[in-house]
ChimeraX commands (.cxc) that place a marker at each C-alpha (Angstrom):
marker #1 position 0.00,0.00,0.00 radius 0.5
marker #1 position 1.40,3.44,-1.10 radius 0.5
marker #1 position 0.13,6.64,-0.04 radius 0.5
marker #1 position -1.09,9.70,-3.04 radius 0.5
marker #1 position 1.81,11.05,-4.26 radius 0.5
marker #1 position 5.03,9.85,-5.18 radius 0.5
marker #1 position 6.06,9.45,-1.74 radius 0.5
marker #1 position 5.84,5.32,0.01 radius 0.5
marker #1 position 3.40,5.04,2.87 radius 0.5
marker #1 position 4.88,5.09,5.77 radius 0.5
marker #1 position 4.44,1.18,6.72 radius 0.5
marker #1 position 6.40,0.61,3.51 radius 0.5
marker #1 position 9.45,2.80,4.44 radius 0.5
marker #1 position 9.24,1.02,8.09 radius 0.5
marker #1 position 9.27,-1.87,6.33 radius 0.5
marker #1 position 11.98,-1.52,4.71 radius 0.5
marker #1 position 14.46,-0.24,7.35 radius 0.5
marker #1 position 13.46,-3.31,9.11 radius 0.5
marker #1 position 14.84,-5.38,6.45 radius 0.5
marker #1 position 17.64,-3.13,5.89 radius 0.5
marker #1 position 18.80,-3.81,9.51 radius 0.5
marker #1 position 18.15,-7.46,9.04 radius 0.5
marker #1 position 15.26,-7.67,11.50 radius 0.5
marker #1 position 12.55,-9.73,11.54 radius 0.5
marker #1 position 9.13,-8.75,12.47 radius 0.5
marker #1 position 9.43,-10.52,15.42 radius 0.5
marker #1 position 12.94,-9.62,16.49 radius 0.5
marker #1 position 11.92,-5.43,16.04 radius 0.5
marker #1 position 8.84,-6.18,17.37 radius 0.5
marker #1 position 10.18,-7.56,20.54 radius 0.5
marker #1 position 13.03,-4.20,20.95 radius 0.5
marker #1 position 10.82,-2.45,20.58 radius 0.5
marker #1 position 8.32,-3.64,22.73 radius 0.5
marker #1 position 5.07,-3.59,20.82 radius 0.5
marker #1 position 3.07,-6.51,19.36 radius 0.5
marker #1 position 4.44,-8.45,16.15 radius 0.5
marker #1 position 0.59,-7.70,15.15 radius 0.5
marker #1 position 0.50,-4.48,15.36 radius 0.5
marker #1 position 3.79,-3.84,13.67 radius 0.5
marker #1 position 2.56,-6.48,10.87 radius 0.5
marker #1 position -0.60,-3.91,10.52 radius 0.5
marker #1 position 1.52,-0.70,10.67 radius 0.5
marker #1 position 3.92,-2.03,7.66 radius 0.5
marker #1 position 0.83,-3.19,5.65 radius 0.5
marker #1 position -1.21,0.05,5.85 radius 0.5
marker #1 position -3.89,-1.50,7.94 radius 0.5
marker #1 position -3.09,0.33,11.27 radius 0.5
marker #1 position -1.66,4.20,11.25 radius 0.5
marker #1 position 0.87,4.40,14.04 radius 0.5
marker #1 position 1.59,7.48,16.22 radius 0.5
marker #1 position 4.25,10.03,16.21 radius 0.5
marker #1 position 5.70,8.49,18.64 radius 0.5
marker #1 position 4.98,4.90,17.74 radius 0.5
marker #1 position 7.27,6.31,14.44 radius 0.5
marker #1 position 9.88,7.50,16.34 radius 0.5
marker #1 position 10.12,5.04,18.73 radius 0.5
marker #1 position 10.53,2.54,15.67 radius 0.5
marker #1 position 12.93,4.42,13.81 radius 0.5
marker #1 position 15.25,5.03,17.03 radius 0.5
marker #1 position 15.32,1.20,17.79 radius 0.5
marker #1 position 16.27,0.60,14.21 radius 0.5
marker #1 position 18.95,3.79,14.36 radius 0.5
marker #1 position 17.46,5.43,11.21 radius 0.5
marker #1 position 19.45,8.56,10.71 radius 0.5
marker #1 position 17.79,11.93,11.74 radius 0.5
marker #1 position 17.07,12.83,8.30 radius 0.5
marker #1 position 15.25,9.78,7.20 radius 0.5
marker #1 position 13.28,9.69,10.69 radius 0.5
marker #1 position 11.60,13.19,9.39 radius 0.5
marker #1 position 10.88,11.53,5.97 radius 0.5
marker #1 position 8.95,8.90,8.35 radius 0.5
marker #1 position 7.02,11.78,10.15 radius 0.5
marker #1 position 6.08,13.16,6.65 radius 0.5
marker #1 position 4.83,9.56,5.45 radius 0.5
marker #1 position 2.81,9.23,8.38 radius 0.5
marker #1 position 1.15,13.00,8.24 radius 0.5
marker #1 position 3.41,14.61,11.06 radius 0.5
marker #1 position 5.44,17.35,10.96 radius 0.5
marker #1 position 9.42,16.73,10.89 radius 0.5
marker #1 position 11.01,16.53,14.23 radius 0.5
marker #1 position 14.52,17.36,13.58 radius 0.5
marker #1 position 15.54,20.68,12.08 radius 0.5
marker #1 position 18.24,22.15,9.80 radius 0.5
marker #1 position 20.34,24.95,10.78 radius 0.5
marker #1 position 23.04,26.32,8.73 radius 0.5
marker #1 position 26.84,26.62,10.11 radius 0.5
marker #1 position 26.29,30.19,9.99 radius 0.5
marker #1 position 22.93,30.08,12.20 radius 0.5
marker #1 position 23.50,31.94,15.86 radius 0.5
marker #1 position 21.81,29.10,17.52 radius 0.5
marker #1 position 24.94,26.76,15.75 radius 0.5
marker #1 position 27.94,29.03,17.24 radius 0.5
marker #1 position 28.43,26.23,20.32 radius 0.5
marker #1 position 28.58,23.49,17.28 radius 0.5
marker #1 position 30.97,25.77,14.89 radius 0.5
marker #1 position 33.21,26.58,18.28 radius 0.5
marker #1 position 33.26,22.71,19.27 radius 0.5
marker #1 position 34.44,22.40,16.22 radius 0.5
marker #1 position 37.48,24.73,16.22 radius 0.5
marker #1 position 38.70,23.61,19.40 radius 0.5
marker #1 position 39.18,19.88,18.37 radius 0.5
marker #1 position 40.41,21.12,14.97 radius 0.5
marker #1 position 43.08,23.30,16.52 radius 0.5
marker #1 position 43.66,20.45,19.37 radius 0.5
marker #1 position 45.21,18.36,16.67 radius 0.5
marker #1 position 47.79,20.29,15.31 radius 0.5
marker #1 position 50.09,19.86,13.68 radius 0.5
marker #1 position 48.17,16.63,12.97 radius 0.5
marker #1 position 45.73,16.64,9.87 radius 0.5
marker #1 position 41.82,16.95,10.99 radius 0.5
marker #1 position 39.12,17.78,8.14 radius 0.5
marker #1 position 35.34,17.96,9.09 radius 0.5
marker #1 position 33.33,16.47,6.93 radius 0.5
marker #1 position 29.58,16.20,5.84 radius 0.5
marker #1 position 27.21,13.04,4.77 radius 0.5
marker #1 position 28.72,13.32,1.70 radius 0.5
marker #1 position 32.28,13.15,2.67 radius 0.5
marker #1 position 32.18,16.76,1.42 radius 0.5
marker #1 position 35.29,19.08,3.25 radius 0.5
marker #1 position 33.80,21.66,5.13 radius 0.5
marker #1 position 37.03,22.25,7.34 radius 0.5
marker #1 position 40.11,21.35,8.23 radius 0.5
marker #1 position 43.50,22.49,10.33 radius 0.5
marker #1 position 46.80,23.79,8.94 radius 0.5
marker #1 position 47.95,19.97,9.40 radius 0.5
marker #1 position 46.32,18.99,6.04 radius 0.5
marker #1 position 48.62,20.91,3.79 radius 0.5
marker #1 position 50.92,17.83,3.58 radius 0.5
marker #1 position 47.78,16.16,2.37 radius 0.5
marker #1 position 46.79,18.13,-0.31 radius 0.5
marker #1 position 50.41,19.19,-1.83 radius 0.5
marker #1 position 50.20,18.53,-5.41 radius 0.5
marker #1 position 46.55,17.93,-5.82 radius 0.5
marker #1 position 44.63,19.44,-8.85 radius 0.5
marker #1 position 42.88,22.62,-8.05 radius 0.5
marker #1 position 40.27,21.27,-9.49 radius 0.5
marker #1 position 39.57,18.56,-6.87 radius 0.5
marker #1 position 40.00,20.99,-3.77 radius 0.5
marker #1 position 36.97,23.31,-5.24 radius 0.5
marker #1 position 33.61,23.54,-3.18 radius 0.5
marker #1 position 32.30,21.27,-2.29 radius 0.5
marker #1 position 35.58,19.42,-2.28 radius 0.5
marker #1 position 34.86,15.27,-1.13 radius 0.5
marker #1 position 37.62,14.13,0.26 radius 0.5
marker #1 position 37.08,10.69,-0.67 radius 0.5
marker #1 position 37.61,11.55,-4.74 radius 0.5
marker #1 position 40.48,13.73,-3.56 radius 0.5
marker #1 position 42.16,10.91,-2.04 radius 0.5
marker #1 position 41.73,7.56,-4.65 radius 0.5
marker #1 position 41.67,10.04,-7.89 radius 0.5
marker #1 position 44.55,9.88,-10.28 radius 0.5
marker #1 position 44.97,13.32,-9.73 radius 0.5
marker #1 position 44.51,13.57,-5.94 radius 0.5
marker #1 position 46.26,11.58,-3.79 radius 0.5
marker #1 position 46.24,8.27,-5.24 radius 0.5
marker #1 position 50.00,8.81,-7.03 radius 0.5
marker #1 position 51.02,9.51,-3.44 radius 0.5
marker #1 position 49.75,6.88,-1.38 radius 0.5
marker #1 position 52.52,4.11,-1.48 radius 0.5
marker #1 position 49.84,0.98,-0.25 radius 0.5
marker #1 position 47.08,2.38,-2.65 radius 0.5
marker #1 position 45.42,-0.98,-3.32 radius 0.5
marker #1 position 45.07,-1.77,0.55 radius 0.5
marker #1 position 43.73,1.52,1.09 radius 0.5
marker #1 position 41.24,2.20,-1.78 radius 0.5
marker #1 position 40.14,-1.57,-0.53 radius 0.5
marker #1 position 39.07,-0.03,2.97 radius 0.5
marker #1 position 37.85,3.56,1.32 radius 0.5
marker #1 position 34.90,1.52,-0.66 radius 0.5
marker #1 position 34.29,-1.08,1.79 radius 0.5
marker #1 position 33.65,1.39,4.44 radius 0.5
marker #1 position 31.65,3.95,1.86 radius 0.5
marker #1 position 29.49,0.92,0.52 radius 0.5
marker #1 position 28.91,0.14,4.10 radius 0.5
marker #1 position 27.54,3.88,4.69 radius 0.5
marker #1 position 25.59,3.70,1.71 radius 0.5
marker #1 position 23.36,0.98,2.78 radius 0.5
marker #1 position 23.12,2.00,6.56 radius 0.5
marker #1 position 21.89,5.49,5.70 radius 0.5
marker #1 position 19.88,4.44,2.35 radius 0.5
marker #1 position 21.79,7.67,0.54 radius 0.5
marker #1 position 21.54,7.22,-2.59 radius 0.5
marker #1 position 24.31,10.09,-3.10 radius 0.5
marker #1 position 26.61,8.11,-1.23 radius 0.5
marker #1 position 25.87,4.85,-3.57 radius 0.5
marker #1 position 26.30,6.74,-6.44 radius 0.5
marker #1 position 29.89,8.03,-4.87 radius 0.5
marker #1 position 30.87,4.72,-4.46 radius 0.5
marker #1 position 30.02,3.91,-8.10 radius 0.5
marker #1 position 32.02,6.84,-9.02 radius 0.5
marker #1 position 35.45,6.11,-6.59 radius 0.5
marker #1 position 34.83,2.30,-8.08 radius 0.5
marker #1 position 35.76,2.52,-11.27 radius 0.5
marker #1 position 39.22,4.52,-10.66 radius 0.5
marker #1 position 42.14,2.83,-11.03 radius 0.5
marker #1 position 44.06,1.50,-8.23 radius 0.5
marker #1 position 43.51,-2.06,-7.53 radius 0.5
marker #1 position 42.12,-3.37,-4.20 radius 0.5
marker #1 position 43.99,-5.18,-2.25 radius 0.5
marker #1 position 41.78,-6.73,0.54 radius 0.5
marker #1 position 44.32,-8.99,2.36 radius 0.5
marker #1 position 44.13,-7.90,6.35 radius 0.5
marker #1 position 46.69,-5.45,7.74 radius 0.5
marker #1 position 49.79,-6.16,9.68 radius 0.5
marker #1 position 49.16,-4.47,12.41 radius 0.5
marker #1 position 46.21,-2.72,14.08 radius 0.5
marker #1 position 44.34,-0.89,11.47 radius 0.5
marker #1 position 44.87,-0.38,8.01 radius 0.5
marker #1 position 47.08,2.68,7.86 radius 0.5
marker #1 position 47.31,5.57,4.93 radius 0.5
marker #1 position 50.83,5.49,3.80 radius 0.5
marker #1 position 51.61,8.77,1.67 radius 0.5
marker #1 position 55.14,9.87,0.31 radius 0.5
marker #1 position 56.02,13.32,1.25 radius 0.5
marker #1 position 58.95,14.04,-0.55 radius 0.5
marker #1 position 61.58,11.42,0.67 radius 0.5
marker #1 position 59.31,10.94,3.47 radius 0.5
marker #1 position 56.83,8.19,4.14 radius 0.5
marker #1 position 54.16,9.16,6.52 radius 0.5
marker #1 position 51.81,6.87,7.98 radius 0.5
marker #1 position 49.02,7.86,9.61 radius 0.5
marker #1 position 45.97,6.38,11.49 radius 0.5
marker #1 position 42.14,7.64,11.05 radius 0.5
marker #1 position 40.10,8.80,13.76 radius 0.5
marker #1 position 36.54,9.52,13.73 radius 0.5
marker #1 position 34.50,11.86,15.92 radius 0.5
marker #1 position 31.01,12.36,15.63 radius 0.5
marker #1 position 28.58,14.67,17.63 radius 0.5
marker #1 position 26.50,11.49,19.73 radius 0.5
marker #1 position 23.36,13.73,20.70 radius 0.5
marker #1 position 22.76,16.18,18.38 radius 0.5
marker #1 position 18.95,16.60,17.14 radius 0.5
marker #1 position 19.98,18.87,14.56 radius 0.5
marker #1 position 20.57,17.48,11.28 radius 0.5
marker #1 position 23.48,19.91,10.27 radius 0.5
marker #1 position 25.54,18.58,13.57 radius 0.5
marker #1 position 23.70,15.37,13.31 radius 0.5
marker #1 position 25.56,14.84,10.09 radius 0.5
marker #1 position 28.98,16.23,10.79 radius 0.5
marker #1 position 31.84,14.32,11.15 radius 0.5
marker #1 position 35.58,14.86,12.49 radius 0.5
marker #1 position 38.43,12.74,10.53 radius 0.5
marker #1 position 41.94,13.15,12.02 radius 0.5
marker #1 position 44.73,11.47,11.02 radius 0.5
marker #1 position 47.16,10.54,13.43 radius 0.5
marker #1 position 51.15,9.34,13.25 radius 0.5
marker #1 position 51.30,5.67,13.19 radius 0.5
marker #1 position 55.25,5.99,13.91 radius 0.5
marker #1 position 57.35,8.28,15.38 radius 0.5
marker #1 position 58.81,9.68,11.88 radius 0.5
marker #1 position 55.24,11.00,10.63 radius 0.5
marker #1 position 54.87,12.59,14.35 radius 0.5
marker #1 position 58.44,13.93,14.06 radius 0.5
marker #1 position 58.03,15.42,10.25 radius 0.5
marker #1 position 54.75,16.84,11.01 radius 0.5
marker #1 position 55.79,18.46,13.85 radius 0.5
marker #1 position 58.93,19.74,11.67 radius 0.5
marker #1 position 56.70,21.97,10.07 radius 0.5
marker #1 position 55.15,24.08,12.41 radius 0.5
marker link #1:1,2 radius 0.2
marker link #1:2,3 radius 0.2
marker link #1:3,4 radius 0.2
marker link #1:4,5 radius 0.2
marker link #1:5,6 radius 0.2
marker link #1:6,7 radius 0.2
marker link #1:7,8 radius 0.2
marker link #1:8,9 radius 0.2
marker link #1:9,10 radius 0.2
marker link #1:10,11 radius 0.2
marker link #1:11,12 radius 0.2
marker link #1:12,13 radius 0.2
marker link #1:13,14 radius 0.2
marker link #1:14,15 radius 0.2
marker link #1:15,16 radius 0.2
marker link #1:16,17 radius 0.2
marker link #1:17,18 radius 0.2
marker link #1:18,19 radius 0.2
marker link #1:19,20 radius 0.2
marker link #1:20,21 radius 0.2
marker link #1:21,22 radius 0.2
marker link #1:22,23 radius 0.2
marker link #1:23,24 radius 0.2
marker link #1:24,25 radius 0.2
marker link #1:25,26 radius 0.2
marker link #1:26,27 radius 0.2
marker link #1:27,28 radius 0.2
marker link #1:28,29 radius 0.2
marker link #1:29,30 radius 0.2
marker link #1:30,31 radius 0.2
marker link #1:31,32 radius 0.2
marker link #1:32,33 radius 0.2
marker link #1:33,34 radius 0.2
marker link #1:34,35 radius 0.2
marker link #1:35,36 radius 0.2
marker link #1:36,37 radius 0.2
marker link #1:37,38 radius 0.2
marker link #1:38,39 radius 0.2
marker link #1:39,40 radius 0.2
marker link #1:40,41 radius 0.2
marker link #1:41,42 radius 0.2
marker link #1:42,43 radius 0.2
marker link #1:43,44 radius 0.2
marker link #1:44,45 radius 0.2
marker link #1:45,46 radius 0.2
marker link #1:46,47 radius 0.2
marker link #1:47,48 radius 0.2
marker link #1:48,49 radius 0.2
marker link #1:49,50 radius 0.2
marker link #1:50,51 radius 0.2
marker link #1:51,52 radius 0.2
marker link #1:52,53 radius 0.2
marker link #1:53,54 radius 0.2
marker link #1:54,55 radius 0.2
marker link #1:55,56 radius 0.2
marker link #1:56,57 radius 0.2
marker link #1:57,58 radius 0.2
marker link #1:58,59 radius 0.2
marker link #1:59,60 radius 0.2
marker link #1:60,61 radius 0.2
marker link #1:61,62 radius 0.2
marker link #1:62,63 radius 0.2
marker link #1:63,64 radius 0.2
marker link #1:64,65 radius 0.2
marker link #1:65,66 radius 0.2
marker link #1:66,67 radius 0.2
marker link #1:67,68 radius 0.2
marker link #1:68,69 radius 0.2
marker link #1:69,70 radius 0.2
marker link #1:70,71 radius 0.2
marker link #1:71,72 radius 0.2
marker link #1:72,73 radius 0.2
marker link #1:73,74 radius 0.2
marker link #1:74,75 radius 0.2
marker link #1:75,76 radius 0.2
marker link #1:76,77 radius 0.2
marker link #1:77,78 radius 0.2
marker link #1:78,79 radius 0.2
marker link #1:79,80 radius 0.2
marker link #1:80,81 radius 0.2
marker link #1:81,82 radius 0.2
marker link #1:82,83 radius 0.2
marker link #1:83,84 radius 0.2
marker link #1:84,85 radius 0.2
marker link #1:85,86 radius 0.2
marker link #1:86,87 radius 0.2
marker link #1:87,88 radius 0.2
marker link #1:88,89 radius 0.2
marker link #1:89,90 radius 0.2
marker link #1:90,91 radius 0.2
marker link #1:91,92 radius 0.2
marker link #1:92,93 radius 0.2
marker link #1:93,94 radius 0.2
marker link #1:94,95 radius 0.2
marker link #1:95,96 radius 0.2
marker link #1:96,97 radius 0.2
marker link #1:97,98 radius 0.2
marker link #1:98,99 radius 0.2
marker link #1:99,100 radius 0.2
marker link #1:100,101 radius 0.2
marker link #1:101,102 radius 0.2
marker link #1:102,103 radius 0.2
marker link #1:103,104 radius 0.2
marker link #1:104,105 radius 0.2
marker link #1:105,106 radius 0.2
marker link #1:106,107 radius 0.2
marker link #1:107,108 radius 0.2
marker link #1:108,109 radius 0.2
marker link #1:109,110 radius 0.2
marker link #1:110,111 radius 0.2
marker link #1:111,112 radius 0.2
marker link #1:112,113 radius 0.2
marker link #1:113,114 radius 0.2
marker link #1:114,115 radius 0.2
marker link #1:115,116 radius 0.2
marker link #1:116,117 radius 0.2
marker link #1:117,118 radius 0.2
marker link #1:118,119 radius 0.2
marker link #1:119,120 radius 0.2
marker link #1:120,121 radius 0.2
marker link #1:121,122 radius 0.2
marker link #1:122,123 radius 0.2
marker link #1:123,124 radius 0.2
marker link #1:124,125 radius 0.2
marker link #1:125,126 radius 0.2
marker link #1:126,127 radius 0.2
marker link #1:127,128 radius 0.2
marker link #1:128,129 radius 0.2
marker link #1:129,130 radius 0.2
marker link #1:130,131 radius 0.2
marker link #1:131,132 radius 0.2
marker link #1:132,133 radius 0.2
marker link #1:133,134 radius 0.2
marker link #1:134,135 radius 0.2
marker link #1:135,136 radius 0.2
marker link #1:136,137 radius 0.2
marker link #1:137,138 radius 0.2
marker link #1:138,139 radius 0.2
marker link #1:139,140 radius 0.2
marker link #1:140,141 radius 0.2
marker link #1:141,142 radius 0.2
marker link #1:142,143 radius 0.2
marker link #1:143,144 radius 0.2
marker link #1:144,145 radius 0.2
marker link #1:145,146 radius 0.2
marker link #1:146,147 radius 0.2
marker link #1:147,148 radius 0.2
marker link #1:148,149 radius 0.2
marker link #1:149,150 radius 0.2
marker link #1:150,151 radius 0.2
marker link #1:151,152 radius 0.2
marker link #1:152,153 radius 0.2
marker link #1:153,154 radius 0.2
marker link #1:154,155 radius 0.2
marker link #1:155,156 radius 0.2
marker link #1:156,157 radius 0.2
marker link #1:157,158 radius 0.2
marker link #1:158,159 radius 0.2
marker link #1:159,160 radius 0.2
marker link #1:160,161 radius 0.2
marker link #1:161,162 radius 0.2
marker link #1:162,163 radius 0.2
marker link #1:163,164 radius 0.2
marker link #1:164,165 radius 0.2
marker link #1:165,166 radius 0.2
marker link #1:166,167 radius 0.2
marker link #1:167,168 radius 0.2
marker link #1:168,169 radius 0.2
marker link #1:169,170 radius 0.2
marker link #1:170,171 radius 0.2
marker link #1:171,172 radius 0.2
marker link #1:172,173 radius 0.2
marker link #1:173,174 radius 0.2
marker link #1:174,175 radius 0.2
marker link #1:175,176 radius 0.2
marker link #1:176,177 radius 0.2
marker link #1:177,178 radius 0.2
marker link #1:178,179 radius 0.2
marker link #1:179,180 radius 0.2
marker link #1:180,181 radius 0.2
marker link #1:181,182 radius 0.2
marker link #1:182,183 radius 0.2
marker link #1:183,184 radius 0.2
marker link #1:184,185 radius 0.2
marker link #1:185,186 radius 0.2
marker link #1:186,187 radius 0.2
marker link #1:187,188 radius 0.2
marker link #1:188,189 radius 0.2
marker link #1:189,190 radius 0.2
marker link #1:190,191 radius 0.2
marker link #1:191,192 radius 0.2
marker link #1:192,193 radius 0.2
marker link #1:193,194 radius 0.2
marker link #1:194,195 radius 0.2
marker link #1:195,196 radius 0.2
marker link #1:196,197 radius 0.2
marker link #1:197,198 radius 0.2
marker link #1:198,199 radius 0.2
marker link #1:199,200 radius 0.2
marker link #1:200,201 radius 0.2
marker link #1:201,202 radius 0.2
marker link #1:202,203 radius 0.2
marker link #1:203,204 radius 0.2
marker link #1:204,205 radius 0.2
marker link #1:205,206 radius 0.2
marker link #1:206,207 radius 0.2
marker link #1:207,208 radius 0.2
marker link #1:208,209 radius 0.2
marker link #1:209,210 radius 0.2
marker link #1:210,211 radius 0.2
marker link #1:211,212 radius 0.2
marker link #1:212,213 radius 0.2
marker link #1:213,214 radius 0.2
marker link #1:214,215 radius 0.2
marker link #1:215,216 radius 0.2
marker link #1:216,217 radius 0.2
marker link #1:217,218 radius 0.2
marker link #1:218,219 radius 0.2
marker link #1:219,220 radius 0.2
marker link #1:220,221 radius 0.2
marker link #1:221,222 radius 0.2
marker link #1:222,223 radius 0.2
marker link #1:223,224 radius 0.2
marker link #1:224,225 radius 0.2
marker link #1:225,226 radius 0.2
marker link #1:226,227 radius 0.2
marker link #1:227,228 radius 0.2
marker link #1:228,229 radius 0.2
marker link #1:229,230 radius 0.2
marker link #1:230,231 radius 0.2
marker link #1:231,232 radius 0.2
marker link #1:232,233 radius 0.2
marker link #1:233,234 radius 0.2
marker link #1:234,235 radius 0.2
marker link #1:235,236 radius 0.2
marker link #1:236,237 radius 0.2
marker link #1:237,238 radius 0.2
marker link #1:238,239 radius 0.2
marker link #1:239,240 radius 0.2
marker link #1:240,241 radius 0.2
marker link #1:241,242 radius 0.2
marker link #1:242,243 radius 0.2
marker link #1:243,244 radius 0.2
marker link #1:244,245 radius 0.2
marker link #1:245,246 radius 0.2
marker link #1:246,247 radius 0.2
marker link #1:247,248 radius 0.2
marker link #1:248,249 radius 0.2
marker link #1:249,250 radius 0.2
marker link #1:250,251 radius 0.2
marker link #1:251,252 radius 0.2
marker link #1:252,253 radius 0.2
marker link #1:253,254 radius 0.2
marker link #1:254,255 radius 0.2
marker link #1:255,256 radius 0.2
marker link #1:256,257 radius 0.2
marker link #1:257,258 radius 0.2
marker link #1:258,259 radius 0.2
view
């Protein structure tokens, strides 16, 4: 059943987040504490849930803030999470947050990023990052996934390529069918069918490291990720801070060489 419109009902969406986390009826049914029934009526259009029946639902399954809204709108509610711009007043604790972990990494590389993997800031550490990258690549909105596996990024650079354009997809394909963006599938399409190779043998040691020539340098660096946990806004909700950290004492030497 499919409501007017172009847009699913919202049983069908529910539906399938369900199956996109792999739960049965039964097993969401039972987290969530409501009948297997009445969540069998709710997917097939025969019962309307509540607001809060939808969000309840949609936080058990983790749907993203974004796509709980789309819920709300498929079940006749208003959207619960706003957007609010970087620039927005109410955002200055986010955008100052921000600066201070930035800064805090120096003179390691940190880039915020959005859903998209789009750069919308980073710390003087990245300039070793982005030496010799076509200007091209770092224009708004630069994605600093392209920048690092295209030919004219960082791929000549990065001396284990294969092993690391391996993780790069894995983890982006992963994304893609956790949120249900279909702008990050068709990234992934796009970073696919570069060249590189794709070595998926597992690392030596603790993670797989990025491993970029500097000059006559090697670094090698290990990724971070830090996320805002309880944000309701979708803006913060959606941000994301990547640092990349020395794996030896060389990269933390060199980087700190040029401050």
């Amino acid at each position: 059943m499919t409501s007017t419109g172009t847009r699913p009902a919202v049983g069908e969406l529910l539906r399938d987040w369900r199956q996109r986390r792999r739960l049965s009826q039964l097993d969401l049914a039972s987290d969530a504490g409501v009948s297997s029934r009445h969540l069998s009526f709710v997917e097939t259009g025969r019962a309307r849930p509540s607001r809060e029946m939808v969000l309840h639902l949609a936080e058990q399954m983790e749907v993203p803030l974004r796509a709980r809204n789309e819920l709300l709108l498929a079940a006749g509610f208003a959207p619960a999470y706003g957007r609010r711009g970087l620039d927005d007043p109410d955002m200055s604790a986010v955008r100052t947050a921000l600066d201070l972990v930035l800064a805090a990494y120096e003179p390691f590389p940190a880039v915020v990023i959005d859903r998209s993997w789009n750069l919308v800031a980073g710390n003087r550490g990245i300039a070793p990052l982005t030496e010799g990258v076509a200007p091209e690549l770092l224009q708004p909105p630069a994605n600093v996934l392209r920048l690092s596996l295209h030919p004219d990024g960082l791929a000549p650079r990065i001396v284990n390529l294969p092993q690391w354009r391996a993780h790069v997809l894995h983890r982006l394909a992963r994304e893609a069918h956790a949120s249900a963006d279909p702008g990050l599938a068709a990234l992934h399409r796009e970073l696919a069918g570069l060249p590189g190779g794709a070595d998926r043998s597992p690392p030596n040691g603790i993670a797989v490291p990025l491993r970029l020539r500097a000059g006559d340098a090697v670094l090698s660096f290990l990724s971070t990720v830090t996320t805002f946990g309880t944000a309701v806004d979708l803006t913060a909700a959606e941000l994301s801070i990547e640092a990349f950290l020395p794996a030896d004492a060389g990269t933390a030497e060199f980087l700190r060489g040029l401050r």
